[in-house]
C-alpha positions as CSV (number, residue, x, y, z in Angstrom):
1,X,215.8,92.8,-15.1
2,X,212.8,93.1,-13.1
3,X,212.3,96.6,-11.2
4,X,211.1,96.3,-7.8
5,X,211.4,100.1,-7.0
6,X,208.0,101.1,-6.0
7,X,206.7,104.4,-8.0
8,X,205.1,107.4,-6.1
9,X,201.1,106.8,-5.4
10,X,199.2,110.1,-3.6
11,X,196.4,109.4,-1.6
12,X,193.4,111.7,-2.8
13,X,190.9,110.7,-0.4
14,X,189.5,107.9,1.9
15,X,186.1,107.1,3.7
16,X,184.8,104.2,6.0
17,X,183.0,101.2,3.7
18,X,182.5,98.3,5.5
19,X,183.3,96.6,9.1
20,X,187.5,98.1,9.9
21,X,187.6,98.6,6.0
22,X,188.1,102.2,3.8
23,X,187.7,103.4,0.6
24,X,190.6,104.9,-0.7
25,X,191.2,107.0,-3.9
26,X,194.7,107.0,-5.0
27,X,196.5,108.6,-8.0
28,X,200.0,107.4,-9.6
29,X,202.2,110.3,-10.3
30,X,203.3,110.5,-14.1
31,X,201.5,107.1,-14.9
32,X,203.0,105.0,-18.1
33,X,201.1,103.0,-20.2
34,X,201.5,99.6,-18.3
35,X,200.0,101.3,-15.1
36,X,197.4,101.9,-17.4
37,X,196.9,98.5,-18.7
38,X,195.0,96.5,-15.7
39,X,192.8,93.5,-16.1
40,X,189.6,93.1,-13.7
41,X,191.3,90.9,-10.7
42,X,194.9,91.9,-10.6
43,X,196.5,93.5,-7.6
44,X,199.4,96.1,-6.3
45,X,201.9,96.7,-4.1
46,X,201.4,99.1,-2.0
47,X,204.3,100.9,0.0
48,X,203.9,102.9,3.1
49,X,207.4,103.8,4.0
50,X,208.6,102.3,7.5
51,X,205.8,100.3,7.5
52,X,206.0,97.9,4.8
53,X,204.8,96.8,1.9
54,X,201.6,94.6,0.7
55,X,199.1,93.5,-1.8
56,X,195.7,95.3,-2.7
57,X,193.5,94.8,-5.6
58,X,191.7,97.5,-7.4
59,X,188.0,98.0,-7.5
60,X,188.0,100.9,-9.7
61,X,190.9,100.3,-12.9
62,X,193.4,103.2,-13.8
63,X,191.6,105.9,-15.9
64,X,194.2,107.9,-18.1
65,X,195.3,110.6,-15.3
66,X,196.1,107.0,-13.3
67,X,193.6,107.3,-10.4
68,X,191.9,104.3,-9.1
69,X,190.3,102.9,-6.0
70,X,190.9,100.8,-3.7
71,X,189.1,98.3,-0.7
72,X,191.7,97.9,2.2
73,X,190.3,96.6,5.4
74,X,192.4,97.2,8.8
75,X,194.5,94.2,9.4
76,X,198.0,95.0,10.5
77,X,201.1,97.8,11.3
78,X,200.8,99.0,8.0
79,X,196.8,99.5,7.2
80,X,196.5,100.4,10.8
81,X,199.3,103.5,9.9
82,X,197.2,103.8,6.2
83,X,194.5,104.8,8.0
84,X,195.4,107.6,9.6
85,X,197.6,109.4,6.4
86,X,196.0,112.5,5.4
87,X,195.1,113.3,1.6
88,X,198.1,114.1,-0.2
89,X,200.1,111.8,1.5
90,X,203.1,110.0,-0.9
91,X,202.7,106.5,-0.7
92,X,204.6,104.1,-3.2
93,X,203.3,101.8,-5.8
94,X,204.0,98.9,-8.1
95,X,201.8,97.0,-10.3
96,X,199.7,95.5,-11.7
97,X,200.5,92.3,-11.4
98,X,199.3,88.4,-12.1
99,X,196.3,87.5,-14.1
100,X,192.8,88.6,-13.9
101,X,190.0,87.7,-14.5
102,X,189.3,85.3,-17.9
103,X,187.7,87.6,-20.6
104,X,183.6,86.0,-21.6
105,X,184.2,85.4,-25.3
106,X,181.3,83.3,-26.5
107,X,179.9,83.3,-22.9
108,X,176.1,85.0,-22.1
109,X,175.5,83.9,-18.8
110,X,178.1,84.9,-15.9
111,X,177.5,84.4,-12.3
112,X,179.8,86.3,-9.7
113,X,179.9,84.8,-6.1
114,X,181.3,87.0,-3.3
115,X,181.7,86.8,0.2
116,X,182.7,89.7,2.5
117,X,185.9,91.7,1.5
118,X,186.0,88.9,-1.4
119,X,183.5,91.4,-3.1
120,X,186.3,94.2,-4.1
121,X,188.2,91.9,-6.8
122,X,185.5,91.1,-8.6
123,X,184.4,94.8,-8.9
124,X,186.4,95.5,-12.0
125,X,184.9,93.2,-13.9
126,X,180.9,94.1,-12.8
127,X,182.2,97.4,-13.2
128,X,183.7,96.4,-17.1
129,X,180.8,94.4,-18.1
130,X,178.4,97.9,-16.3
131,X,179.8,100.5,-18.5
132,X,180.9,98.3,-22.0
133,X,177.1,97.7,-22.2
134,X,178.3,94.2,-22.8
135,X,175.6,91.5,-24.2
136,X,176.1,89.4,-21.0
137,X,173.7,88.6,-18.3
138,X,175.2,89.0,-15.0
139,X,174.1,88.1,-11.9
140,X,176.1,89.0,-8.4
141,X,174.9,86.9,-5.1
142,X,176.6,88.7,-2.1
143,X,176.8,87.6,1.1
144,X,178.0,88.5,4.6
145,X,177.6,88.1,8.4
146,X,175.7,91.1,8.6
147,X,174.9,94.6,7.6
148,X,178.0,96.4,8.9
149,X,180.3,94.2,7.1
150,X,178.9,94.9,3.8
151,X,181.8,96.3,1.7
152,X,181.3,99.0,-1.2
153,X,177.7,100.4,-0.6
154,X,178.6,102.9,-3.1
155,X,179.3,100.8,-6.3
156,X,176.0,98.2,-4.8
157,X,173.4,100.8,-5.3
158,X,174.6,101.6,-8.8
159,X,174.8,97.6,-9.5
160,X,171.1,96.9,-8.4
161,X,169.9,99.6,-10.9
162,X,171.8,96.9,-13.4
163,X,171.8,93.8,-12.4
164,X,170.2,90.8,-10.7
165,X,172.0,90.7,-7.1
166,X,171.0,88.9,-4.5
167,X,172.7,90.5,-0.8
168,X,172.3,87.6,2.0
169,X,173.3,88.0,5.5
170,X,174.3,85.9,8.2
171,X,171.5,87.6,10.8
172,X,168.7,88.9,8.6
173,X,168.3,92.8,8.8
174,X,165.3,94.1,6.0
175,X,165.4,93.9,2.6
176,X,168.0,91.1,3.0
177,X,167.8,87.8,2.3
178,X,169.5,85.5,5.5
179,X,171.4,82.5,5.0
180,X,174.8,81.8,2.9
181,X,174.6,82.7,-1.3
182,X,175.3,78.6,-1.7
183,X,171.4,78.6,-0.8
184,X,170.3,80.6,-3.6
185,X,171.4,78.5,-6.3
186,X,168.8,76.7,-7.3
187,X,167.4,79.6,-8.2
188,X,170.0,80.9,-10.6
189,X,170.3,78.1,-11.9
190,X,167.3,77.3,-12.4
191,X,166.2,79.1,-15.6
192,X,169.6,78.5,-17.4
193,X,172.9,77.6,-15.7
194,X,175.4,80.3,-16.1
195,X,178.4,79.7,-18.8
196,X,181.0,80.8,-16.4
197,X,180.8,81.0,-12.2
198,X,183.3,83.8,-10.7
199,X,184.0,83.9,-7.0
200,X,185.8,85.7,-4.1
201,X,185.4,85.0,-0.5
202,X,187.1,82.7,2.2
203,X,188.4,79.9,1.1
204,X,185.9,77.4,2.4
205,X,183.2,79.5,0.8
206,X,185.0,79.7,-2.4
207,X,185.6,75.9,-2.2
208,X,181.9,75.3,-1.6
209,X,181.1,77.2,-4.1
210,X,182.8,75.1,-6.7
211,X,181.3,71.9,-5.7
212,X,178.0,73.1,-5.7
213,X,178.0,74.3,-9.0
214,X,180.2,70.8,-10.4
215,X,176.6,69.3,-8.6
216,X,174.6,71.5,-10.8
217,X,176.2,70.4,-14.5
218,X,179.1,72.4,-14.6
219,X,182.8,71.6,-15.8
220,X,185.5,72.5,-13.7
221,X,186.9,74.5,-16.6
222,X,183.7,76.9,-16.2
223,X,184.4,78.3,-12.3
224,X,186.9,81.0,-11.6
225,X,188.8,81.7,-7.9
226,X,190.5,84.2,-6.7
227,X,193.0,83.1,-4.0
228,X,195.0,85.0,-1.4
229,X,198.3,83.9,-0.4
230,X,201.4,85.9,1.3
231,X,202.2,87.4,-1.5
232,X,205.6,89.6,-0.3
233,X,207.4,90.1,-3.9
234,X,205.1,89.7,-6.5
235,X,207.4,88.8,-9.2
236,X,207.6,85.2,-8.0
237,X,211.0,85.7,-6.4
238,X,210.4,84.7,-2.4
239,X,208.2,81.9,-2.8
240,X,206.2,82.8,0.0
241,X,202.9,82.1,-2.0
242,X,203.8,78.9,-3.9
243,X,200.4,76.2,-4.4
244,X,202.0,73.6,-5.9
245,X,204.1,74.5,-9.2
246,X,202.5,78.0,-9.0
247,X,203.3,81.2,-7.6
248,X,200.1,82.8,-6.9
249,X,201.1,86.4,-7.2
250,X,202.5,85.6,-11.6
251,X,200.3,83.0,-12.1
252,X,196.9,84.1,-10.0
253,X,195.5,85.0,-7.9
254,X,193.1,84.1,-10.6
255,X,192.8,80.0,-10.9
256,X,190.1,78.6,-13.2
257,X,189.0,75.3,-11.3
258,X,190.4,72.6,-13.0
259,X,193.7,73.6,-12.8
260,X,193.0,74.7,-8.9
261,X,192.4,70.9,-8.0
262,X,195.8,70.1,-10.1
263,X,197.9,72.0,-8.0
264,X,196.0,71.1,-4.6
265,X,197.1,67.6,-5.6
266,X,200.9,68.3,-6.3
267,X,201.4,69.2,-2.9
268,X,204.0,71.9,-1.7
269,X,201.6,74.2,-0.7
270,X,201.8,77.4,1.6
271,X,199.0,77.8,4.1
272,X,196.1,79.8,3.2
273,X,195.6,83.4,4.6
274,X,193.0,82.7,7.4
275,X,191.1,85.9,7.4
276,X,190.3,87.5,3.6
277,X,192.0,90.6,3.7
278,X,193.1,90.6,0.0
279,X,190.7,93.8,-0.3
């Protein structure tokens, strides 16, 4: 029987990161060993009580006393009441849930493509790779329309230290590159195309992404999306977030290309989310 009882989540702390966005630290009381268990890219319910309920994803995984973090960016009733709950406020919790990000056996070349808020699901797994000392070469190109709405500045200073990143803006401020990440290809490509391409943004960007890297040589089968959709249940019980035969909060929101463009062409598909606030 599937439990949708929500557990009890305290908020520890929260500070401002990003354009109507905050960076929360929450921990899950009495955590069991499948709250502990959380892939880079899954998501949770989160539960304010007379407000609602809605999806997040992590940017920081569970650690063993079950605090994590989270990106949540000021969109509605309920993040506009999150906002103002002081620390120790009881919030409830269920999760995680549908599939994460695909794990890099065999692969040495990753690219990870984000755009605005799309940056926080894709944390886990820069954040995996950061402190497994993996044997992978990672590369992050992040874009957005400008400085302010830059999300986790934190966890992007520690990242430059490891990685290659490449931060583009919309209007140029210094030590920025301007212009969208799709122009930068060429030169991470250049060198030796990546084995597998990762990205998180808007739709279109996401999208755009995928072609321009099917122009460059790859498969379909080498690309990775993460998709927002209404997700309201999470078990695949309201339908609200069907693409095609899929339920994007079991079977996401993590879609390897191939399989993206198979669904598209089933039909029966719920409208996108128009503005990416799966943060």
């Amino acid at each position: 029987m599937i439990d949708l009882t929500p557990r009890r989540l305290q908020v520890l702390d929260h500070y401002a990161d990003g354009e109507d966005a905050r960076h929360f630290s929450f921990r899950i009381d009495f955590p069991l060993p499948g709250d502990l268990a959380v892939m880079p890219g899954q998501f949770f319910m989160l539960t304010l009580p007379g407000f609602g309920e809605a999806p997040f994803t992590y940017v920081s995984l569970p650690d063993s006393s079950g605090r994590f973090t989270a990106l949540i960016r000021r969109m509605g009733r309920l993040t506009d009441a999150l906002f103002e709950q002081p620390e120790g406020t009881v919030l409830g919790y269920r999760g995680p849930f549908g599939k994460g990000w695909p794990l890099f056996f065999g692969a040495s070349r990753v690219l990870a493509v984000a755009g605005g808020c799309g940056l926080a699901p894709l944390a886990g797994v820069i954040n995996e790779v950061i402190s497994h000392c993996l044997r992978l070469q990672l590369n992050l190109v992040y874009g957005a329309r400008h400085a302010g709405a830059q999300v986790l500045g934190r966890e992007r200073a520690v990242w430059r230290q490891r990685l290659h990143c490449i931060e583009t803006l919309d209007v140029a401020t210094a030590g920025m590159r301007q212009g969208s990440p799709l122009a930068h290809f060429d030169e991470l490509f250049g060198v030796a195309p990546p084995d597998a391409v990762l990205c998180c943004g808007p739709e279109p960007l996401m999208l755009a992404t995928a072609e321009a890297c099917l122009q460059r040589g790859l498969s379909a089968n080498q690309v990775w999306l993460s998709l927002e959709r209404r997700m309201h249940c999470a078990d695949g019980l309201c339908g609200h977030c069907y693409l095609g035969s899929s339920y994007v909060c079991r079977d996401g929101p993590t879609y390897r290309y191939d399989r993206f463009l198979q669904l598209l062409s089933q039909g029966y598909i719920r409208p996108r989310v128009e503005q990416h606030n799966f943060c």
